[in-house]
Structure formats: structure tokens, C-alpha cells
N, C-alpha and C positions, 0 to 999 in steps of 0.2 A: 585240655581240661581233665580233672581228675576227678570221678565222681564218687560219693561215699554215701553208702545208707547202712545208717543205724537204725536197727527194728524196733530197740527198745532203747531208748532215750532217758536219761537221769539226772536231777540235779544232783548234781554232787558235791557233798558237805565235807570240807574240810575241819578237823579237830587238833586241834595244839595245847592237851596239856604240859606241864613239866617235865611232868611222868606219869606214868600207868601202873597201878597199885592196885590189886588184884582186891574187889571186895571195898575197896576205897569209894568218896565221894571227891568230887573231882570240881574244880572253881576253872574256868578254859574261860581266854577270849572266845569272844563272838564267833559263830562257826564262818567259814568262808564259803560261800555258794556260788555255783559256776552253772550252767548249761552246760553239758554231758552227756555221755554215752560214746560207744568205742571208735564210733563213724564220726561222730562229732567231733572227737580229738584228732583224729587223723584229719579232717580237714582245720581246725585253728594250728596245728603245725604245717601245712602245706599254705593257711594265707601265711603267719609268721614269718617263714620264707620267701612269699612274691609267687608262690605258683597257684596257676591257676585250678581252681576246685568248683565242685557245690554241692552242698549235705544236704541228701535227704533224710527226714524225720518223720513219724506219728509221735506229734506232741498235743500232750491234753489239755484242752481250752481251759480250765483252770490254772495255767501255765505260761499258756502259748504268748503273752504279752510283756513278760519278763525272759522266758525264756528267749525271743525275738532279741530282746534290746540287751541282751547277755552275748549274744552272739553278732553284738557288731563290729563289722570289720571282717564277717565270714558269707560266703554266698552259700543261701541255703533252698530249701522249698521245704516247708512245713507242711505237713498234712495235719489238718485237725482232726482229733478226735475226743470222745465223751473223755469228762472226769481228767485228773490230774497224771504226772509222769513220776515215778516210781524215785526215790529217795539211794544214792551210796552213802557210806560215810568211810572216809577214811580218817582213821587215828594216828596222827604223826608226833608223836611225843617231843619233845622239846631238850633233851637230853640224847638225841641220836640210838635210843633204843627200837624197837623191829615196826614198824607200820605195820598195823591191824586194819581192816578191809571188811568192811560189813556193806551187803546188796541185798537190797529187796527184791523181790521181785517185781514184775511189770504187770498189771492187770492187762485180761484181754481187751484183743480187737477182735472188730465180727471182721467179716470177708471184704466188705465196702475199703475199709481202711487199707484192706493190703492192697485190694484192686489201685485206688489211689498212688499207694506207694510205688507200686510195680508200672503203674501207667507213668507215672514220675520221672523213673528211673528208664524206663524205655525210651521215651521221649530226651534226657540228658545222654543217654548213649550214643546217640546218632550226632556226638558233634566230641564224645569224651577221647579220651587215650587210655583211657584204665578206668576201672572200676572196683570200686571194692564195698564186701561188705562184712560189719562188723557187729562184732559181742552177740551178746545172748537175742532169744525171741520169745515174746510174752506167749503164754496159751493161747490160744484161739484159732479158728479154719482163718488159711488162706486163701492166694486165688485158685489153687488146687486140692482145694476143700480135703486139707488135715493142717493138723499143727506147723507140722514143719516144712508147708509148702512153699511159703515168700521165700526160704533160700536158695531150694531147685530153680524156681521159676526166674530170680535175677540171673542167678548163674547162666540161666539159659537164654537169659534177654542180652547181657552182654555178649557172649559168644554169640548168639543171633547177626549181632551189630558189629561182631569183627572184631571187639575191644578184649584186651586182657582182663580176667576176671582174677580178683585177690579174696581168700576167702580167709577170715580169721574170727570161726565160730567153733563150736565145742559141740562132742556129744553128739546126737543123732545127727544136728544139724553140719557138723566137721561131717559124718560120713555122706550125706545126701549131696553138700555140697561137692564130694569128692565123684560121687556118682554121676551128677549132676555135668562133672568135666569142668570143674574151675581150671585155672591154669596155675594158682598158686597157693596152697591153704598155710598159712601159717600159725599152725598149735603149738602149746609147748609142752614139757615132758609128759607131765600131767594127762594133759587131753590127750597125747596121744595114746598111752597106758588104757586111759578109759574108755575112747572108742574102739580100740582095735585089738584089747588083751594083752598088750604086746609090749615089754618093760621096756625093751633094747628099742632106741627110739628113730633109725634107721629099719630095723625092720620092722617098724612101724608105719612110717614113711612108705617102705615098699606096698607095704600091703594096701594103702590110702590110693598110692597108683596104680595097684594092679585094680582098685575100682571103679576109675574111671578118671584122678587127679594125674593133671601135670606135674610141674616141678615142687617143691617141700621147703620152708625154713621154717624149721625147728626150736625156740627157743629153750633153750636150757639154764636159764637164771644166770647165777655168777660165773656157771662154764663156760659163756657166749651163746652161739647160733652154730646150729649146722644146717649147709646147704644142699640139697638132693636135687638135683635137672631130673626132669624127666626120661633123659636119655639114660639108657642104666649103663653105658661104657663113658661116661661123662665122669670125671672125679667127685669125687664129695670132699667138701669142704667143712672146716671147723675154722670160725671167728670167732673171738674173743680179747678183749679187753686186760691187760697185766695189769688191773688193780682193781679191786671191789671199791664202789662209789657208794658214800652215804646218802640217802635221800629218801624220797619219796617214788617209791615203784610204780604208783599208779599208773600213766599213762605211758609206760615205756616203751608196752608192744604196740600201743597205736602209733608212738612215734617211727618205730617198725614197719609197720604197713606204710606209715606214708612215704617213710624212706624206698620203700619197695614198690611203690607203687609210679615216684619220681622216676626211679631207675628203667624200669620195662617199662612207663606210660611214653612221656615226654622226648624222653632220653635214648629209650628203644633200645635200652640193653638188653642180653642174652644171657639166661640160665646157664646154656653152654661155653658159651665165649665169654662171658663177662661176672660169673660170679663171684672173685675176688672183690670186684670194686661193689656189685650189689649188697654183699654181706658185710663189707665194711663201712657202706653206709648206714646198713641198717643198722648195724652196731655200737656205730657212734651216734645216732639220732638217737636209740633206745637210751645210751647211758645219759645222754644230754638232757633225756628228759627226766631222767633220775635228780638231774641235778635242778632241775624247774622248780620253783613252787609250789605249781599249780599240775595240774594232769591237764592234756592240748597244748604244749609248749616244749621246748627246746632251749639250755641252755645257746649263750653264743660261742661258748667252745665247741661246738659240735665237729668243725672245721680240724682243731687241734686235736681231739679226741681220734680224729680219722686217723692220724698219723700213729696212734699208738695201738691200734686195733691189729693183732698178729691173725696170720691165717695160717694154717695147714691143711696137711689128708688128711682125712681120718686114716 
């Protein structure tokens, strides 16, 4: 079983107008609303697929009854908390021009909620094969009373419990969880840039392990993924894709994690031994989910995609 906690949960609105006209008034079907957040998605592509999962959430009881029956067909444990769950929207134009991505943010939880969360998560660990945790964290004290204590503290609950820890958070939270001894963080250009100062996104990488992280994927948008093991005589690897996919980006890196999280949970691949096959799954699950709908889904090419996924050294 593969467990996923999402700290900050979101309905997420889908938008399709034509087009986007900058200063325009715009006439769009009905938005499309989902149950979301990044933990969330990685677990409806791992049910989608037949593996076994279960998402943990802080969802707000102004919520918690829709968001429930949105997510059926997903094994979950909601944690309730006050007030409603924070609103994405993304903009997919209708004419194949760029998808715009507007997030709220999360109102806080006091400490109770994360205690909940982490007692959650503690308890699924002790039967999981992986764990992961995902996307942003609302303000508020943890169970180790600061902001951004719920992601030390999972990270330290799985490794506790034996299990591979996958980390795919940004910012303070990308370095603590790195501190922390996740075994896998997977940022992309961006976040790595802005936790570690560091453009070149390998020596970015290093610098994430020399703090305390195991092995690295990378995401670099239309480039592919690069794969860093934690073994620093291990090669590193670049996947990618020959041919840029029109879609909806939304949920590509969760579909990522959950490819990565198949790979080393269930599967018991190895960063060292087996990172061809890991990043070329991730690879094709991300673009597959380019080609979804919805964000938490996976084209059924994913399978034929693998096949066209090129790898090299860096």
C-alpha cells in the first residue's frame, strides 16, 4: 500500500473558455470541480491503475461531504477540520493556447489537526511500502510547534516505520524535508533555484543531499526529468519525452510521484540499479497525465508513451 498525505487539500476548478483575452469578459461552460490537492492526485492515479493506496487529508467540514463522494473509488482518511478547503483554478483555453494556474492559499490549522494527520499517517505506515508527501502547507504550528513542522515529522514517521519517504514540497518545506532524510524529493527547476540559490539544477540536487536527502528527480518541464541516486558514483540520468504534448499540466508531477512511488514502494526498484526504468515511468505517467482532462488521472497511453521516453548521461 502506498500512502499519500496532502497537507493542503483543494477543490479544483476547471476553466474552458475559447480563448483568453487579456482585459476581456469571458462567457465559459460550467467550471469543472474535483477533490484535490497534490497527495490527492497521486493517489486517484495509483486507484486508476489497480494499486493499492490511501490519502490522507485535513478537509474542512464545510467540504468534507462532497469532497468525500468526489473521491469515490479512492481509499482515503479525512481529517476534519473548521471552515472550508482552499479553491485552484486552472484555465485551459479551448484553442490549445498556455494553461494559467491560479492557487489560493490554505487557511490555517492549529496543532490538533496536524497531530490527527501525523497520528493518521503513523498508524498507515506500519502496513504502507511508500509514502509520500505532497504540495504546499497552510500556515499554522504543527506537532512540532512551527509552520513547517508536519513535513519533518512524516518524513520522520515513515523512515521510523522502515518505509520509503517521497517528498514533493517546495521552499522551506523541499529543505526540512531534505534535512528531515526523505529518501526522495522531487522538485522541479524552479523550486530548486529557490531553495538552494543554485540555477544549475544538479548542483542543486547535490546540495539537497549533502543536507540530509537521499536520491533527486528533477523535473525540468519540456526537457524531461533528471535522476540523481544518492550514491554520488551512481550515473545520473536525463528522461525525456521527443515530443512536447498539448494539455493540461496540472497534475503531471503527481502523476510523477505516483509513478515513483509504484516503482521503489511495491516494485522495490533501486535508484542505483534501476533508474532507467523508474524515470521512464515517471516520465510517461507525467506526460499521460498531460493528456487527461482532469488533474489525478492518466491517459491509457501511458503504456505506449513508455516506449518513446529516451534516456541518457547527463
Amino acid at each position: 500500500m502506498i500512502v499519500s498525505v496532502t497537507p493542503n487539500p483543494a477543490a479544483d476548478l476547471t476553466l474552458r473558455p475559447d480563448a483568453l483575452v487579456d482585459g476581456a469578459s469571458h462567457r465559459i461552460p460550467p467550471a469543472e470541480r474535483r477533490a484535490g490537492g497534490k497527495g490527492l492526485n497521486v493517489a486517484r492515479v495509483l486507484a486508476q491503475l489497480g494499486i493499492a493506496h490511501r490519502a490522507i487529508a485535513p478537509v474542512g467540514e464545510d467540504d468534507l461531504a462532497w469532497f468525500s463522494a468526489d473521491l469515490d473509488g479512492v481509499t482515503t482518511h479525512l481529517v476534519p477540520c473548521p471552515g472550508s478547503v482552499r479553491r485552484t483554478y486552472a484555465i485551459v483555453p479551448r484553442d490549445g493556447s498556455a494553461t494559467s494556474i491560479l492557487n489560493e492559499r490554505g487557511a490555517p490549522r492549529d496543532a490538533a489537526v496536524w497531530d490527527a494527520v501525523l497520528a493518521a499517517a503513523v498508524e498507515a505506515a506500519s502496513a504502507a511500502s511508500a509514502l509520500a508527501i505532497s504540495g504546499s502547507v497552510p500556515q499554522g504550528s504543527g506537532p512540532t510547534n512551527g509552520a513547517d513542522g508536519i513535513v519533518p515529522a512524516l518524513v520522520r514517521a515513515g523512515r521510523a516505520a522502515g518505509v520509503p519517504v517521497i517528498a514533493d514540497v517546495s521552499g522551506a518545506h523541499l529543505a526540512a524535508a531534505a534535512e528531515a532524510g526523505a529518501d526522495v524529493l522531487k522538485p522541479n527547476h524552479d523550486e530548486i533555484r529557490q531553495t538552494t540559490g543554485l540555477d544549475d539544477p544538479l548542483a542543486g540536487a547535490r546540495s539537497l543531499q549533502r543536507a540530509g536527502a537521499g536520491s533527486l528527480v528533477v523535473s525540468l518541464g519540456e526537457e524531461g526529468m533528471l535522476g540523481v541516486p544518492s550514491d554520488p558514483a551512481a550515473p545520473v540520468l536525463r528522461a525525456r519525452l521527443g515530443r512536447v504534448l498539448v494539455g493540461n499540466p496540472t497534475g503531471a508531477g503527481d502523476a510523477a510521484v505516483a509513478a515513483i512511488a509504484s516503482a521503489i514502494g511495491p516494485d522495490r526498484l533501486s535508484f542505483e540499479s534501476d533508474l532507467p526504468e523508474i524515470l521512464r515511468r515517471a516520465t510517461a505517467w507525467s506526460a499521460a497525465a498531460v493528456l487527461a482532462p482532469l488533474a489525478g488521472s492518466v491517459d491509457p497511453s501511458h503504456a505506449d508513451l513508455a516506449r518513446e521516453v529516451e534516456i541518457s548521461p547527463l
